[in-house]
N, C-alpha and C positions, 0 to 999 in steps of 0.2 A: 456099309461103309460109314464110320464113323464123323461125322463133321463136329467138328469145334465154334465155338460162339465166334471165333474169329472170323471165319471164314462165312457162315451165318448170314453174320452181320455186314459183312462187306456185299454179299450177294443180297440181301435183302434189302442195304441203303440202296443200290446201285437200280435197285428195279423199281421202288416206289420215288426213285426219282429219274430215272432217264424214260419210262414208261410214262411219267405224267408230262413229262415236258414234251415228250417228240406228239403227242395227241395235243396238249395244248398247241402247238404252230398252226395247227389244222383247225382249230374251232375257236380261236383269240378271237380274231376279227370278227364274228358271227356272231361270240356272247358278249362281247364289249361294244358291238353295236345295239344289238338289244338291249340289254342291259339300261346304255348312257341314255338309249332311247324312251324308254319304262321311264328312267330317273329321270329324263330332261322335261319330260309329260306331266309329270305328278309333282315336282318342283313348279312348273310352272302354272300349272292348278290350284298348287296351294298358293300363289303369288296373285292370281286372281281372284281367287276367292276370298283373300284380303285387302284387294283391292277393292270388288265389289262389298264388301261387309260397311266398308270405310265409307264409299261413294252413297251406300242406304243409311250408313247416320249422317253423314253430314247433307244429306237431301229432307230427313227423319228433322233431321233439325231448324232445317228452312220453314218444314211446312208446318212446325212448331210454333211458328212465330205470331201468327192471327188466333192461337189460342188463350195469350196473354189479355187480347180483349174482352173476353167473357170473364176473367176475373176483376176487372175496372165497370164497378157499377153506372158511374156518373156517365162513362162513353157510351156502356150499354143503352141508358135512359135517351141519350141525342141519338141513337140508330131507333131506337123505339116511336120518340117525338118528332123529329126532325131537327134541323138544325135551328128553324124558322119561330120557334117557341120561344129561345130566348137567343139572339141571332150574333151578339157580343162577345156572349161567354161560351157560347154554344162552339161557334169559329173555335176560339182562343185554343178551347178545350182538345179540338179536331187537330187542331196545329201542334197541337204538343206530344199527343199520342202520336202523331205523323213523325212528328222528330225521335221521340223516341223510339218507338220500331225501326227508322231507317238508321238509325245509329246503333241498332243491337249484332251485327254483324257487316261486317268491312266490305263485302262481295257486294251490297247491295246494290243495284245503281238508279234505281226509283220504284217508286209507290202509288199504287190509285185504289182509292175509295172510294165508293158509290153507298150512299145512302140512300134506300128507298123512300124512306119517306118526305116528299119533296125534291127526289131526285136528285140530289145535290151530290156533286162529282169534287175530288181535290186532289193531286196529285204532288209529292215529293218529288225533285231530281235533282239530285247534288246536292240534297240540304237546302233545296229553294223551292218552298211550299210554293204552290200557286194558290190563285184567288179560289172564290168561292165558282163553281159552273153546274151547269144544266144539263143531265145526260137523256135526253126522254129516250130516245131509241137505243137504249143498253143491253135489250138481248140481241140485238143486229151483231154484236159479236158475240162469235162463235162458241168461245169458252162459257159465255157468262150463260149462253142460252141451253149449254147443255149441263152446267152445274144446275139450272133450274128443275131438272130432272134428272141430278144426279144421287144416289142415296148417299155418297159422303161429301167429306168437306174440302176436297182439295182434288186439283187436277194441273196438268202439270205441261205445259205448253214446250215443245221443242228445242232448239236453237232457232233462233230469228234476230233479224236488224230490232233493235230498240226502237218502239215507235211511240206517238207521243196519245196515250190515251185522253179523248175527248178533247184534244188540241189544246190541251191545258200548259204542257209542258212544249218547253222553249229547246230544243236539241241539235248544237249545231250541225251538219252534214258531216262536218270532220271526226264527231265523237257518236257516232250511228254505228257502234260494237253488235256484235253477236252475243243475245243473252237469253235465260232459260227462265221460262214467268210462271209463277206460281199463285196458280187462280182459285181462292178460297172465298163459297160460300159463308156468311155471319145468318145464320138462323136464328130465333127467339125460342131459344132451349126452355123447356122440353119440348114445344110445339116446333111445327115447320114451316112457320110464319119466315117470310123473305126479309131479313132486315137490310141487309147491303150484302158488295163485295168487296174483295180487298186482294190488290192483285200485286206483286213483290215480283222485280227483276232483276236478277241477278248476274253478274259476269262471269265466266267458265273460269277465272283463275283460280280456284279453291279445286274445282273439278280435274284442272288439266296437273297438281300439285300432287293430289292423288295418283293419276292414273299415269303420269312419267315414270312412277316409282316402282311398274308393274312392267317395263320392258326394259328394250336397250334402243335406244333413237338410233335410224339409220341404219338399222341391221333388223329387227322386226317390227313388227306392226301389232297396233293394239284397239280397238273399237268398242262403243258404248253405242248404243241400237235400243230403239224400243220394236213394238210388234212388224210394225208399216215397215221397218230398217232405214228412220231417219237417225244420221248421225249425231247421237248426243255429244261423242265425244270422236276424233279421230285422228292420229298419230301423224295423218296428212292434214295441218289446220282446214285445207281448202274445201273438203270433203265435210264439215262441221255444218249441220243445218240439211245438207241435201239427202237425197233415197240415195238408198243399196240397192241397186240391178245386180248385182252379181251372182253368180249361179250358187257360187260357198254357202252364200247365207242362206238359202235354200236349205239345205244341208244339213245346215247346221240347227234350222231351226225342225227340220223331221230328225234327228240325231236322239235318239233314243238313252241314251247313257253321256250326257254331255262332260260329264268328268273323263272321259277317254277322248287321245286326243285322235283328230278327223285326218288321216289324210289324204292330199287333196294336189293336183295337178292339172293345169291348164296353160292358156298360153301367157298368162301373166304372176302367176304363182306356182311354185312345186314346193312343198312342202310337208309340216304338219300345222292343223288348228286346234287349238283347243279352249274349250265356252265354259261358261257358267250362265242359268237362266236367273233371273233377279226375280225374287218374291214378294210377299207381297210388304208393302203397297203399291210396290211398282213393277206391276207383273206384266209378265211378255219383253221385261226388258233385258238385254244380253248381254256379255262382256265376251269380249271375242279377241284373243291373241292368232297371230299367224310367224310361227319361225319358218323358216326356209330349210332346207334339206342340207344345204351346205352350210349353216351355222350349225345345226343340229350333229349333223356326222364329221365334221369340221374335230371336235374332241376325241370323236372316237376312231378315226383313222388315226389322229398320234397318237394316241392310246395302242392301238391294236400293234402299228408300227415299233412306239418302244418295247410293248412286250415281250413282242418277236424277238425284238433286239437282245432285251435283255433276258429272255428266255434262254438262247442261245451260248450267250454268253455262261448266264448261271450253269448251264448242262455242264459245260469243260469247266467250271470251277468243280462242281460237284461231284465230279469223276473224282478227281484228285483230293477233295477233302475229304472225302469218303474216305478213300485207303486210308488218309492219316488220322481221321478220328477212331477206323474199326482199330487201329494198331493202338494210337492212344488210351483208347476205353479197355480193350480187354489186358491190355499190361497191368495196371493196377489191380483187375480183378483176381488174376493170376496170382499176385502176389496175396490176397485175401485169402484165396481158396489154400496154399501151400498154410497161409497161419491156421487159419479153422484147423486142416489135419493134424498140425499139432496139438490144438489144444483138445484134442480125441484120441491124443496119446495121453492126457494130464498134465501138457506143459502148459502151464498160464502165464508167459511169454509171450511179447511181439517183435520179430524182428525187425522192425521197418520203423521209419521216424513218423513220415507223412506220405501219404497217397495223394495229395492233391487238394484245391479246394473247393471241389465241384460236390456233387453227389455222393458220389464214390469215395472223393477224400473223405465226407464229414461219414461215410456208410465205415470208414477205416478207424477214424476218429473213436466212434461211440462202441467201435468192438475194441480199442485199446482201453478203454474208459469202462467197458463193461468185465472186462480180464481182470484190472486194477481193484473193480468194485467186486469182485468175486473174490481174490486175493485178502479185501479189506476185510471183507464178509469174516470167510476164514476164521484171519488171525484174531476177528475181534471175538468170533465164537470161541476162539481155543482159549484167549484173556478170559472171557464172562465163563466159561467153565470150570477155570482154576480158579478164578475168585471164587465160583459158586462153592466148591472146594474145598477152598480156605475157610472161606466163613466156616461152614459143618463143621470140617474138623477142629474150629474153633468153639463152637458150641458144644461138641463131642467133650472136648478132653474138660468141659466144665461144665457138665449136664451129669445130674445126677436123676436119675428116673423123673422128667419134667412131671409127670402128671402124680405122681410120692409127693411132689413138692407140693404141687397147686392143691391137691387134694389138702395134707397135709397143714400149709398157711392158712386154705379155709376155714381148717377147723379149729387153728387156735384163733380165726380173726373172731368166728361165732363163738366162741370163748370169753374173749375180750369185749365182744361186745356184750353178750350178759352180763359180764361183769362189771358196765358200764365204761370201759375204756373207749369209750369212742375213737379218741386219735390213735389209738394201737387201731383200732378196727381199720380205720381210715389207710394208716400208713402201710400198714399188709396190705388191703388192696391195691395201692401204687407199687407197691413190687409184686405182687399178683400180674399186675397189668404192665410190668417192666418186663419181666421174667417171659411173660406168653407171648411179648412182642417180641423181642430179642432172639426163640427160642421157637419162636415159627419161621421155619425152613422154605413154606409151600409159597412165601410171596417174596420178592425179592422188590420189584415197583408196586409203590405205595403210593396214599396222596400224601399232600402239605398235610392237611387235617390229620389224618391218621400219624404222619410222624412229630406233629406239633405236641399229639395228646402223648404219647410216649414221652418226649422230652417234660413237658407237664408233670406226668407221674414220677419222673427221677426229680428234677425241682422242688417239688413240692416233700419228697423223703430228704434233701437238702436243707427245706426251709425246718423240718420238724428237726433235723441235726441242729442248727443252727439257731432256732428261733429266731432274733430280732434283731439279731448282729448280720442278717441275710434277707435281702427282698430282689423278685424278680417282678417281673414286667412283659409280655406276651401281647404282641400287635401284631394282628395277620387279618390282611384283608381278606373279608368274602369272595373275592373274583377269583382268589387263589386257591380256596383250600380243595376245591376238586381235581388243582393238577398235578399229574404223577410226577412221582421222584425216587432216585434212589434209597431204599430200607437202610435206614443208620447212619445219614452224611451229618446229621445236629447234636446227637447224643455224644461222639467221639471229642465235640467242639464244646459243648458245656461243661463235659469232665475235664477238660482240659485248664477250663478257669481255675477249677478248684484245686487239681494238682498244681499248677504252676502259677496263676492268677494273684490265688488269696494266700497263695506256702503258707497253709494253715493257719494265719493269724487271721482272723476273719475279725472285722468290727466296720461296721455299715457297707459291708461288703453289697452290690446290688450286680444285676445280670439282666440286658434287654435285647428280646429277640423281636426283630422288625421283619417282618414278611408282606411286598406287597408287587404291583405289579410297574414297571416302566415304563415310557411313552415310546420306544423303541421294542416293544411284546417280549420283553425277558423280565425273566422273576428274582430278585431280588433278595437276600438272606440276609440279612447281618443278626450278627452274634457279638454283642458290646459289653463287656466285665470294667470294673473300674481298679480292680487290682494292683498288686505290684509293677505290673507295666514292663518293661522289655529295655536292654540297652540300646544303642544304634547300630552296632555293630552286628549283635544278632538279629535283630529286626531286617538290616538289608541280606544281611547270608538267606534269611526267610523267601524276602521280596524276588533275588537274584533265583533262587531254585524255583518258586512259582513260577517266574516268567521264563525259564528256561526247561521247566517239566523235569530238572533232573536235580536228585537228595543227593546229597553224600552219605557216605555209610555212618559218621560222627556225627549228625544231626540231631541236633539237640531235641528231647523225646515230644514235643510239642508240634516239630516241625515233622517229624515222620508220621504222628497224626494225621496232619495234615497230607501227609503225601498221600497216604493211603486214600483217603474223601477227592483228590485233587486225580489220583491215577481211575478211580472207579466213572468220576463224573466225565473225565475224555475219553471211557468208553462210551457210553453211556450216550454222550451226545457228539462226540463227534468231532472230536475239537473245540467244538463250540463256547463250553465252557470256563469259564474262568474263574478265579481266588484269588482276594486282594485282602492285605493285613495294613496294619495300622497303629502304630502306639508310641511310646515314650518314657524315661525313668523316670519322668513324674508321676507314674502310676495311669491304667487303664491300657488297654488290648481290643482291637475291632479285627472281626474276619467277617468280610463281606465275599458272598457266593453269587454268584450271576450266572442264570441257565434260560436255555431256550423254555420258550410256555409249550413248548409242543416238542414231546419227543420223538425220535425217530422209530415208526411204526416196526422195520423191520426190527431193531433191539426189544422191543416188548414182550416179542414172541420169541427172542431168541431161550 
């Protein structure tokens, strides 16, 4: 049984679409929950994982801050001597470096420094240095006594109430904030000589600017943990400072692959988590998100729901645009297929205007346009045939044994020249070289060059007619002379000076051929005589047949010249082509030629 692309087509739209949709009702909801779940996971991994990047330089940079004193010699020298050496300048000097570190960053909310030597203690808070104090029992706190034994320079104290190191600082009960202290050892680099400490506390609003930026308030939850699971940072503020008992973190701290996210059900969460471990300098610390199951599937139940919807819905549109695309699409091609057989009869005919402007139109389009260019082909082969034709039979009926001739001039030019005639010698070979050009059949496109030297050799058997009552002039630029052109469009046009130009009275008669190239890539010809020059009348009858392509049979014999160079050159190129004249009865004659620099390949070979 025979099927048609019609019918095909209709059964084939009908199954790759009512087949995928009735399987998709069945499996929407299953891959669009996975799916939103895969992406709500790794979204928000990567949302953590810039948030944690952020929260290590802007921690990277706090503990930056007591590095600034190993490059201040004069500070280094009082941690070295004490303050007590020179106890005026020594102070002044403490109080300044104080002000400036607590002013290198806004978060700060005070400063202590302990010099060892002499044990001198001084404390920043709010910009109000305290006096000079006496720490003796300094490792009695915790941090300072295990920086003593610690191999780097900085260790990094919790959330806690601000308290007032060595009772220096004045802090009222009302302004007793939660802040995160940063306890930096001062060594006597290279050695590990104890100079002092220097301890910076800092307020969480830098921290919490960060880490808002990494959820959604009151819909999930977001936590900053060190190893113990004291809260550095907590989406519950109240939770800020105390332990994690929770079993999650657990979990999440044996979690194996913590870019995948954990999930996790009990009686006060159901959800998913998902971590990032912090590295180092500040290792074992966590970042820890927790979404809910009903934010998370919350997208993908309306998801899954519209799909349905509109699955549904698309199936009954699809039924019916089917029929009317397969009816659509194969009409036009129908009508394609009936032209092709025609033209497998030899009609090169389209009967149709347009097909459309899809595919198929412009598929209709480029087979009218390929009919047309077959057609052009043709008639332009049958035209360059009978020219080819004409020329021969023109050469024919005034060829007398070419090579009788050439032999023949040879021998009287080697004549003349023993005889010392040199310009006999000379002028034979410009009709030697007239004659062989004119009279070889085997090239029909030539270059500039090759038909510049031609017109040369007739010119210059001119200048020896004329001597001194005659001067030409020959300007062709190098860019030119390699590109083809039609055999004999210049020679027809120089003869023409001399028949009608100079009507035989010649006296400071001159001739200039300009050849060069355009800023638009067409080439350029003028051919400029200064002669008798032309009425108005005939010059526009001239101008009127150029721009209309068509002689009249009474066309004065200068202008059928011309037609002849004007009909070869719109084979040739294609239309492209054009002829412009120019002159006056005040004497002088211009015929300017303008052609493409590039032929059409298909004519070359024709």
């Amino acid at each position: 049984m025979h099927w048609g692309i019609r019918k095909k087509l209709i059964i084939f739209l009908l199954l790759v679409t009512v087949l995928p949709f009735g399987a998709s009702i069945f499996i929407t909801y299953y891959q669009t929950t996975k799916s939103l779940n895969d992406q709500f996971v790794s979204t928000n991994y990567d949302l953590i994982v810039k948030g944690k990047e952020s929260i290590v330089s802007y921690l990277d940079d706090v503990a930056q801050i007591s590095t600034v004193l190993y490059r201040y010699t004069p500070f280094i020298t009082i941690m070295q001597t004490g303050v007590s050496q020179d106890i005026s300048n020594n102070q002044e000097e403490v109080r300044r470096v104080l002000a400036y570190l607590f002013n290198t960053r806004p978060e700060v909310e005070q400063m202590h420094l302990y010099i060892h030597e002499g044990k001198d203690s001084y404390t920043n808070y709010h910009s109000a240095i305290s006096g000079r104090g006496t720490y003796e029992d300094i490792f009695s706190h915790s941090y300072y006594n295990q920086l003593r034994q610690y191999e780097g320079f900085s260790l990094i104290e919790p959330p806690h109430q601000i308290y007032s190191y060595n009772n220096l600082s004045g802090i009222p009960n009302s302004q007793k904030k939660k802040v995160i202290s940063f306890h930096n050892i001062i060594r006597n680099i290279p050695s590990d000589e104890l100079l002092g400490f220097l301890s910076i506390d800092i307020n969480l609003s830098r921290i919490n600017q960060i880490a808002v930026r990494a959820f959604t308030k009151d819909i999930e939850d977001l936590y900053i943990m060190n190893e113990k699971g004291v809260y550095i940072y907590s989406s519950n503020e109240a939770e800020i400072g105390t332990l994690n008992k929770e079993d999650w973190f657990g979990s999440v701290k044996n979690q194996s692959q913590l870019g995948k996210g954990l999930e996790w059900k009990d009686s006060h969460f159901s959800g998913v988590i998902v971590s990032e471990k912090f590295s180092a300098p500040y290792e074992n610390w966590y970042i820890v998100k927790r979404i809910p199951y009903d934010v998370l599937y919350q997208g993908a139940r309306e998801t899954a729901f519209i799909n349905i919807l509109i699955g549904m819905i698309t199936l009954v549109f699809v039924i019916f645009a089917t029929l009317y695309v397969s009816l659509k699409i194969t009409a036009p091609i129908k009508v394609l297929i009936a032209n092709m057989k025609k033209v497998e009869k030899g009609e090169f005919e389209a009967d149709f205007d347009s097909l459309g402007t899809d595919e198929i139109g412009m598929l209709g389009r480029h087979f009218k346009l390929m009919i047309e260019k077959i057609n052009e082909l043709i008639l332009r082969e049958y035209k360059l045939e009978i020219e080819n034709k004409s020329s021969q039979l023109r050469v024919l009926h005034s060829q007398i044994n070419p090579h009788f001739l050439y032999n023949a001039l040879q021998s009287i030019g080697t004549l003349a020249l023993k005889s010392g005639a040199v310009k006999v010698y000379s002028l034979l070979t410009s009709l030697s070289t007239i004659m062989r050009y004119s009279m070889n059949m085997t090239e029909d496109i030539v270059s500039i060059k090759a038909e510049i030297k031609h017109v040369q050799s007739y010119l210059s058997l001119q200048k020896q007619r004329f001597e001194e009552q005659f001067e030409f002039e020959l300007n062709v630029e190098k860019e030119v002379e390699e590109i083809l052109v039609p055999k004999m469009i210049l020679q027809p046009i120089v003869e023409n000076c001399f028949k009608h130009g100079f009507d035989q009275q010649l006296e400071n008669a001159s001739i200039l051929i300009d050849v060069r190239l355009t800023n638009d890539d067409m080439v350029s010809i003028i051919v400029k005589d200064n002669g008798t020059g032309v009425s108005e009348d005939r010059l526009e009858a001239i101008k009127n047949a150029l721009r209309s392509g068509k002689f009249a049979e009474n066309s004065h014999r200068e202008a059928i010249g011309l037609k002849n160079i004007y009909d070869r050159l719109q084979i040739y190129y294609d239309q492209q082509a054009s002829i412009f004249v120019s002159g006056s009865v005040t004497g002088g004659f211009e015929v300017t030629i303008k052609i493409p620099k590039v032929m059409d390949q298909e004519v070359k070979h024709l």
